[in-house]
C-alpha positions as CSV (number, residue, x, y, z in Angstrom):
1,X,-42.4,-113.9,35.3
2,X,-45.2,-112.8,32.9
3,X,-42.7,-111.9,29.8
4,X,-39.4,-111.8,28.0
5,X,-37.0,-110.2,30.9
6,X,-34.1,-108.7,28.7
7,X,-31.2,-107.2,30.9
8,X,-27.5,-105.6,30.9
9,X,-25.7,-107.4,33.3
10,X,-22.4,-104.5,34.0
11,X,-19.3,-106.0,35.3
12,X,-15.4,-104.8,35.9
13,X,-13.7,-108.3,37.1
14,X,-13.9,-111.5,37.4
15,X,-16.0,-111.6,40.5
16,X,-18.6,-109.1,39.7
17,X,-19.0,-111.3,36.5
18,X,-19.5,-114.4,38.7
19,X,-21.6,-112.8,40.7
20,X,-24.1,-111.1,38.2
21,X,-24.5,-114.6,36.3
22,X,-23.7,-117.6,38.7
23,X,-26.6,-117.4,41.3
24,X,-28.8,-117.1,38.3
25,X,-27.6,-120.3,36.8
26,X,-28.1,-121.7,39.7
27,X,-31.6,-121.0,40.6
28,X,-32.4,-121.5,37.2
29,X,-31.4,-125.6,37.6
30,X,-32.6,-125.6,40.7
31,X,-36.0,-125.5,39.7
32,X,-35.8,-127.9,36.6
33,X,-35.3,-125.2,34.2
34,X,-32.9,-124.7,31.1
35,X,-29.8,-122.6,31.1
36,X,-28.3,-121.7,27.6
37,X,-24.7,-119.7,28.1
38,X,-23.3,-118.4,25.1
39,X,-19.8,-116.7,25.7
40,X,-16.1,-117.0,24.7
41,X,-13.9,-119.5,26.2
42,X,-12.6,-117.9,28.5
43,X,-16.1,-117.0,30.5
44,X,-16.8,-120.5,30.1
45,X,-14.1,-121.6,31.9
46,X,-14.6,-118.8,35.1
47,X,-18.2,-120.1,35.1
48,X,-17.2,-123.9,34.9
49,X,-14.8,-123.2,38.2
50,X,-17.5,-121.4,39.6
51,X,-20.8,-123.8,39.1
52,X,-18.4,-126.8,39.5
53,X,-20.7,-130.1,39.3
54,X,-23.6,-127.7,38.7
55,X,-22.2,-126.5,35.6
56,X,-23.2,-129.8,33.7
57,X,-26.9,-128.9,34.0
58,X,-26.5,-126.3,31.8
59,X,-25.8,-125.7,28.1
60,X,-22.8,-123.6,26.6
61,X,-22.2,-122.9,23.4
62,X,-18.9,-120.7,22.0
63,X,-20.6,-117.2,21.5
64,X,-17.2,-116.7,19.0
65,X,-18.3,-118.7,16.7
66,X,-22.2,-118.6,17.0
67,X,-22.0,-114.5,17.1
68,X,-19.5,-114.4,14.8
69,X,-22.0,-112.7,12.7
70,X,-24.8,-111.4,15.3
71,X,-27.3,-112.3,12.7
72,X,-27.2,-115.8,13.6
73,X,-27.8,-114.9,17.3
74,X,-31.9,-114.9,17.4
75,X,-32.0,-118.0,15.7
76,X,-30.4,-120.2,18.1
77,X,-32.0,-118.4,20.7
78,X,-35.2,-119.4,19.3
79,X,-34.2,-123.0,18.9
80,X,-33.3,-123.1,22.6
81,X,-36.8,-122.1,23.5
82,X,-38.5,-124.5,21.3
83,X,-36.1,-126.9,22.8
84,X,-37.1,-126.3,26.0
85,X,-39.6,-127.8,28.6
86,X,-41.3,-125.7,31.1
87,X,-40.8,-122.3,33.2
88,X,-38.2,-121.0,34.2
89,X,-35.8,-120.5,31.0
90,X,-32.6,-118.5,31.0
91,X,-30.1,-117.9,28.7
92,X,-26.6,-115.5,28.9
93,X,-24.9,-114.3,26.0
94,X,-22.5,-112.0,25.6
95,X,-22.1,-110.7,21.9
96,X,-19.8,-107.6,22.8
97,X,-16.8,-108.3,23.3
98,X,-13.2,-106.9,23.6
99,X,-11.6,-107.0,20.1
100,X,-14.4,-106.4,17.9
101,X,-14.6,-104.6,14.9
102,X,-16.7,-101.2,14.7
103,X,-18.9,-102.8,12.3
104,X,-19.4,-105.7,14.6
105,X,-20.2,-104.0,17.7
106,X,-22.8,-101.8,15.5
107,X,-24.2,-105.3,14.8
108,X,-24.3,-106.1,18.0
109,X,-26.2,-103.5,19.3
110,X,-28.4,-103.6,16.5
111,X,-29.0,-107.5,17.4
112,X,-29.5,-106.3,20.9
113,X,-31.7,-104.2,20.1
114,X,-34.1,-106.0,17.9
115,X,-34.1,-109.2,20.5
116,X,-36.6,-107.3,22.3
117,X,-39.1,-107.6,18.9
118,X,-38.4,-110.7,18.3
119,X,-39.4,-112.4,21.7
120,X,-42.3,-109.7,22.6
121,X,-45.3,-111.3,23.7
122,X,-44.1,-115.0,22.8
123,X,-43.3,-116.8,26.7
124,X,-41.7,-115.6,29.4
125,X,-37.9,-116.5,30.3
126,X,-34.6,-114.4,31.1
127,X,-31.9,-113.2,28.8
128,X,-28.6,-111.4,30.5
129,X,-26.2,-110.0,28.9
130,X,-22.6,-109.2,30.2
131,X,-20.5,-106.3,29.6
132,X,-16.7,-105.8,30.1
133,X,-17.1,-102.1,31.7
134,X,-13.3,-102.4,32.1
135,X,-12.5,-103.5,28.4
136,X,-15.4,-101.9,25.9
137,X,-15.7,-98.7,24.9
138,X,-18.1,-96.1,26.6
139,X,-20.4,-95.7,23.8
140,X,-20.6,-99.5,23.6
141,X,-21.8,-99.4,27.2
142,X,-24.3,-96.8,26.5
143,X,-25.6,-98.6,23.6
144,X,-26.5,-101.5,26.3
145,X,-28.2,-99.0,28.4
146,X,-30.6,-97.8,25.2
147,X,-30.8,-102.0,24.1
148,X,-32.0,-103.4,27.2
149,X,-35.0,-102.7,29.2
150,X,-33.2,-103.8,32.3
151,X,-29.5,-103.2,33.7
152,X,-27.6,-104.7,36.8
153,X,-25.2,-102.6,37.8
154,X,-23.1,-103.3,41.0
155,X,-25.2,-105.8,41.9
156,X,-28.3,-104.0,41.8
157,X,-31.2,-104.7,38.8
158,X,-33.0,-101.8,38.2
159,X,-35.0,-100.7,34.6
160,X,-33.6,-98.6,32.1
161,X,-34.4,-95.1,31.9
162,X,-32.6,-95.1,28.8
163,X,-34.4,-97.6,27.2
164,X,-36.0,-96.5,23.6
165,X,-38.8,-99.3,23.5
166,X,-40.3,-100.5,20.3
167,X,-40.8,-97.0,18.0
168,X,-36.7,-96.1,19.2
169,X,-35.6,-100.1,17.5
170,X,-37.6,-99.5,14.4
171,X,-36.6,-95.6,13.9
172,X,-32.6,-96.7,14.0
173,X,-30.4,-96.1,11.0
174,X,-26.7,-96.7,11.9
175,X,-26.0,-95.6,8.3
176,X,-22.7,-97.7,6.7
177,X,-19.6,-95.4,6.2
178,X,-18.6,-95.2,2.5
179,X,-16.0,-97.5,1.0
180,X,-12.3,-95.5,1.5
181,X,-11.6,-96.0,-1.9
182,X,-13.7,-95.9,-5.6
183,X,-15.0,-99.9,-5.1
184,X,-15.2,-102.2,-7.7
185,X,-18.8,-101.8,-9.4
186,X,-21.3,-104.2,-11.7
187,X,-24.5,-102.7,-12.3
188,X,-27.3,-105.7,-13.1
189,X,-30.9,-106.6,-14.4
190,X,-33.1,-109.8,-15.4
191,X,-30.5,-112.5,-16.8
192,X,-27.1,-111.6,-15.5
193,X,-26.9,-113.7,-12.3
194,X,-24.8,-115.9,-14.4
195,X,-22.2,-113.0,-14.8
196,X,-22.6,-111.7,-11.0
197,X,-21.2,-115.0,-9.9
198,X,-18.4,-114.8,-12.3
199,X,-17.5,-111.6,-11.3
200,X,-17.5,-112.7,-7.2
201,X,-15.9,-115.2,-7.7
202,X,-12.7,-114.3,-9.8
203,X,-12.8,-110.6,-7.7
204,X,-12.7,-113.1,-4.9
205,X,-10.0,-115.1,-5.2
206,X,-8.0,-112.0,-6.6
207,X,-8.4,-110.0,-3.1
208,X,-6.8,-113.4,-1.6
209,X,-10.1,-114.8,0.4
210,X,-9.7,-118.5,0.7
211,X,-10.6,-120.8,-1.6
212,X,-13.0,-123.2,0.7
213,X,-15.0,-119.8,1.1
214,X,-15.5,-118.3,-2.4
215,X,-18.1,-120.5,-2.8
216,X,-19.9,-119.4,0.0
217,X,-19.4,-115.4,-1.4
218,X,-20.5,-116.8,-4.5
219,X,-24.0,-117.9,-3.3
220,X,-24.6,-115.4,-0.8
221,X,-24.0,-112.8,-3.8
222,X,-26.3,-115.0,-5.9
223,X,-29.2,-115.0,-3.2
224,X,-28.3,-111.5,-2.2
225,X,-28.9,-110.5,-6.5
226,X,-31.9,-112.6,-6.8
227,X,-33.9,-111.0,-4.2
228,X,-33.0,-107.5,-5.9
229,X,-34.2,-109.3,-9.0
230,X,-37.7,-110.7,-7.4
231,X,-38.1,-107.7,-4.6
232,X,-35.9,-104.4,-5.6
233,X,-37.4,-103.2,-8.9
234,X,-35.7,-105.6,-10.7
235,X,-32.1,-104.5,-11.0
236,X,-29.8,-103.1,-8.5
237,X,-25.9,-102.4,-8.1
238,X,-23.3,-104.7,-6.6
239,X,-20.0,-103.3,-5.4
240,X,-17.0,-104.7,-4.2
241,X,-13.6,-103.5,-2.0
242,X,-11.2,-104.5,0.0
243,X,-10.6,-103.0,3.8
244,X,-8.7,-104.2,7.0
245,X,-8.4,-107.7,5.7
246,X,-11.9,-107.9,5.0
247,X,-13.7,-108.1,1.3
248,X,-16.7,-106.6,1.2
249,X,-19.4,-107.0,-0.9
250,X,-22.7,-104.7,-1.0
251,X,-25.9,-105.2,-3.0
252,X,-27.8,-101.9,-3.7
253,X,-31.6,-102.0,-4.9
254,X,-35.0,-99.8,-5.1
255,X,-36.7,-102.5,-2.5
256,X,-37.6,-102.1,0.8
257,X,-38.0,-104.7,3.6
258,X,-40.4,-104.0,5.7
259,X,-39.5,-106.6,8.4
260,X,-36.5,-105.7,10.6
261,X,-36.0,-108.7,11.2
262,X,-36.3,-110.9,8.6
263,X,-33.5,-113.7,8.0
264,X,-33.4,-113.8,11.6
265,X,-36.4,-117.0,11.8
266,X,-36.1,-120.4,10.6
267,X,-39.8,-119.8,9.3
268,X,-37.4,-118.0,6.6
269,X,-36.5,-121.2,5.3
270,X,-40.2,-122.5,4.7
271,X,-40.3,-118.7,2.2
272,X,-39.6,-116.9,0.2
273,X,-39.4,-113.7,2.2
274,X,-36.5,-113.4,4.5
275,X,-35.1,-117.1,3.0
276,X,-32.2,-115.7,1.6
277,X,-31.1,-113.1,3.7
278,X,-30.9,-116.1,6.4
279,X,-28.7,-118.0,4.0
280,X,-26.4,-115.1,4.1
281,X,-26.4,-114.6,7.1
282,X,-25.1,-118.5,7.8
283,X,-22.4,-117.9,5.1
284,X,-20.6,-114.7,6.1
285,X,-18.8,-113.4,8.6
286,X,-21.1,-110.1,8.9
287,X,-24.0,-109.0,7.1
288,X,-25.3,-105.1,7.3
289,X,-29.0,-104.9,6.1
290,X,-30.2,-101.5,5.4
291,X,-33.6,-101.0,4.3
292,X,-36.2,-97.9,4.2
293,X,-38.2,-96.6,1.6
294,X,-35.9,-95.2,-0.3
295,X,-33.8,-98.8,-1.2
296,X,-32.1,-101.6,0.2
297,X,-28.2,-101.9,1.1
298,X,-27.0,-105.4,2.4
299,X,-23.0,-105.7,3.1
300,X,-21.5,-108.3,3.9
301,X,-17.9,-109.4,5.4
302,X,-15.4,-112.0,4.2
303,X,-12.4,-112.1,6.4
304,X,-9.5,-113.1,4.2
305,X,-6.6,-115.0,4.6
């Protein structure tokens, strides 16, 4: 393998899901390579019975909580390839699932989709990725098929025809559907950061999010407003609303970032650029970045109670 190898792996039952992952897990460690699987509980515990002894040779980690924003998703994948020592390299992780939120399966694809810049050209290794046929809707399914390069499909791996490539991921707009009610709205310029975490954090605590978190809103606000401040002409517009037990917060500015996938690198951190849309990112349950010419829109997702 000469390349990043990204593919839908399509599966109904149980079986078929043993049977699209397992042998590949198994290879993998045969050869001295590293295995990173990052699904629910449940999957961990079919491919656990499956691999039996085997299954300590590779890594898991709870896709729940690492994709619980998908943003986070590229980042660990990159720390697992750092982390690891020679050819072959294989990781499985299954953002998609059963019980997701529109917004989140939007996310997902969009993180599906923008995996395939972020590990272009670097070295070669394997990423599959499962989905429940059975369980997910249709158009999540066909979202896969446009995402991923490769699909396995009854057992049999085969390339995408529908497969954008590069100018399809950077031409996407998914726009955000509009708040279903007038939201809460603070306009802002140079020297009001001071009033933008006021306002967070007593709007908040009013819509009931717990009180461990609003700190977290508080700064992902502030870092959200600052980069408006440094990068979007210098003001912007931050509104605020409640919906499905979610608060949601959106910062609105003249900017545009270029990168589609900046907060997604831990070379963020090091910067300026891309440094605080990675602290969001780490802080909220979702974060929706939309960016062209025209302006910048980040939301982001508290879950409350």
């Amino acid at each position: 393998m000469t390349a990043f190898h990204h593919e839908a792996v399509f599966y109904a039952t149980d079986d078929e899901y043993v049977a699209g992952t397992v042998p590949e897990i198994r290879w993998t460690v045969g050869q001295g390579g590293a295995v990173l699987v990052a699904v629910g509980d449940a999957k961990r515990r079919l491919l656990g019975e499956a691999l039996g002894a085997e299954a300590e040779q590779a890594r898991f980690v709870d896709m729940e909580a690492l994709g619980r924003n998908p943003g986070c998703i590229i980042p660990a994948w990159r720390e697992f390839l750092n982390d690891s020592g020679p050819e072959p390299v294989l990781g499985i992780g299954e953002p998609a699932w059963p019980g997701r939120s529109d917004a989140e399966l939007v996310e997902c694809s969009r993180h599906e989709s923008l995996l395939n810049l972020a590990f272009d050209g670097g070295r070669p290794w394997r990423l599959l990725c499962p989905y429940d046929t059975g369980a997910l809707a249709a158009g999540v399914v066909a979202e896969a098929r446009r995402n991923h390069p490769y699909v396995r499909d009854h057992g049999s791996s085969d390339a995408s025809g529908e497969y954008g490539g590069r100018q399809a991921i950077l031409e996407r707009e998914d726009d955000l559907p509009e708040p279903p009610r007038q939201p809460l709205e603070l306009g802002f310029t140079a020297g009001d950061l001071p009033l933008v975490r006021h306002f967070t954090s007593e709007r908040a605590r009013s819509a009931g999010l717990r009180s461990d978190r609003v700190p977290d809103l508080v700064l992902a606000i502030d870092e959200l407003v600052a980069n408006s401040l440094r990068h979007g002409g210098g003001r912007g517009l931050l509104r605020m609303w409640e919906q499905d037990a979610t608060f949601l917060c959106e910062v609105v500015d003249a900017g545009h970032i270029v990168d589609p996938l900046a907060g997604r690198g831990r070379r963020d951190l090091a910067g300026t650029n891309g440094r605080g849309l990675w602290i969001v990112n780490h802080l909220c349950d979702l974060v929706q970045v939309r960016s062209t010419p025209r302006g910048t829109v980040v939301r982001v997702h508290m879950r409350l109670g």
